[in-house]
C-alpha positions in Angstrom: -0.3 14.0 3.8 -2.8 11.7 3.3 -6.4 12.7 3.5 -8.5 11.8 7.0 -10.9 9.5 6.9 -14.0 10.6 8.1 -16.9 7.9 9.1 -20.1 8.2 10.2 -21.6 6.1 13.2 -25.5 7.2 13.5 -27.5 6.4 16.4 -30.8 7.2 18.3 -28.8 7.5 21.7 -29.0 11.0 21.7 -25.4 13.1 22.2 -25.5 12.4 26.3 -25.8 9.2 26.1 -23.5 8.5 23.5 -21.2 10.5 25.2 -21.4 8.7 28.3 -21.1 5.3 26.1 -18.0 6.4 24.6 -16.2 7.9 28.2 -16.8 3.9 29.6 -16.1 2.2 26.8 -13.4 3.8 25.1 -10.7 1.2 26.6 -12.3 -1.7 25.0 -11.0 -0.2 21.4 -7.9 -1.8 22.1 -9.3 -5.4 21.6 -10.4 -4.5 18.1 -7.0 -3.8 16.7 -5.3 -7.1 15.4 -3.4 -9.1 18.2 -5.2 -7.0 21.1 -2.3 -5.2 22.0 -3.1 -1.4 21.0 -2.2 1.3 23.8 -5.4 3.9 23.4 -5.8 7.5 24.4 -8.6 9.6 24.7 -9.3 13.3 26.0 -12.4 15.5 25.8 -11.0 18.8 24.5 -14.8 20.0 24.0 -17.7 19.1 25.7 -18.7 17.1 22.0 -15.4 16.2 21.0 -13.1 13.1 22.1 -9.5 13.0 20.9 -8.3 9.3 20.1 -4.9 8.0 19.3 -4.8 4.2 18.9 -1.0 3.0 18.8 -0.4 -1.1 18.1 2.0 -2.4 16.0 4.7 0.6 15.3 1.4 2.1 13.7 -0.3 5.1 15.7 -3.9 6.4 14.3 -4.7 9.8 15.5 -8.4 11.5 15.0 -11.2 12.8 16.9 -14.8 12.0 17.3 -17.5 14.3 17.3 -21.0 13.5 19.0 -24.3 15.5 17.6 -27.9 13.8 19.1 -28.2 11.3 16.0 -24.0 10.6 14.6 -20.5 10.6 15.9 -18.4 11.5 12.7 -15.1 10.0 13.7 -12.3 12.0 11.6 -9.3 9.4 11.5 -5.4 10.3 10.3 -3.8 6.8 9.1 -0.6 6.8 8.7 1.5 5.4 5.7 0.5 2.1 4.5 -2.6 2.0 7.2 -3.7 5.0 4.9 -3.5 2.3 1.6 -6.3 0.2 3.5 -8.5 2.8 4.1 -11.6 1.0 2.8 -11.2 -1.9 4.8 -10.3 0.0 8.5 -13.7 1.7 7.7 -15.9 -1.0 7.1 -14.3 -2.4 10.1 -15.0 0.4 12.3 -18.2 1.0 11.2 -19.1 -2.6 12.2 -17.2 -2.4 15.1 -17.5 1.0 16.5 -21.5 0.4 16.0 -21.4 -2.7 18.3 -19.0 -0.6 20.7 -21.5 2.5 21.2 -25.4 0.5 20.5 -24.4 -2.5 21.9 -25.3 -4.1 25.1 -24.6 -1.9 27.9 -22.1 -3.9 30.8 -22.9 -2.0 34.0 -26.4 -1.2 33.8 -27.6 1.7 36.0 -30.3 0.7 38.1 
């Protein structure tokens, strides 16, 4: 078995706002897989834990990620030949995953 790949996101959200970031955005993950057509999961098992699996393609990406005040360290199981790109999915994510959790909040609490 391969070993996970572990990225860091940091932040200045602080953990509950991060949390609440990742519990309404979590869907959109889908749209950053290839094609768009990735079926996503996602449980809290712990209070600072979410538990992901990202299926597209005959591919499925299990992992968790684990929210502290100034990080989420996402811990990422790729399968097979997903595990042979492992440098690229993380520069990806981290890119990604950045925009997904600091950027622009769409619905605003007022």
């Amino acid at each position: 078995m391969a070993e996970p790949l572990v990225i860091d996101l940091p932040h200045t959200l602080g953990a509950e706002e991060a949390k609440r970031r990742m519990r309404e955005r979590v869907g959109a993950l889908g749209s950053f897989v290839p094609g768009g057509a990735a079926t996503v999961k996602a449980s809290w098992p712990s209070e600072d834990r979410m538990a992901l699996e990202v299926a597209a393609l005959g591919q499925t990406v299990t992992g968790t990620a684990d929210v502290a005040n100034a990080n989420v360290r996402l811990t990422l199981v790729l399968p097979g030949m997903l595990a042979m790109m492992a440098g690229p999915i993380a520069t990806a994510i981290r890119g990604e995953g950045s925009k997904l959790l600091l950027g622009e909040d769409p619905s605003p609490r007022r």
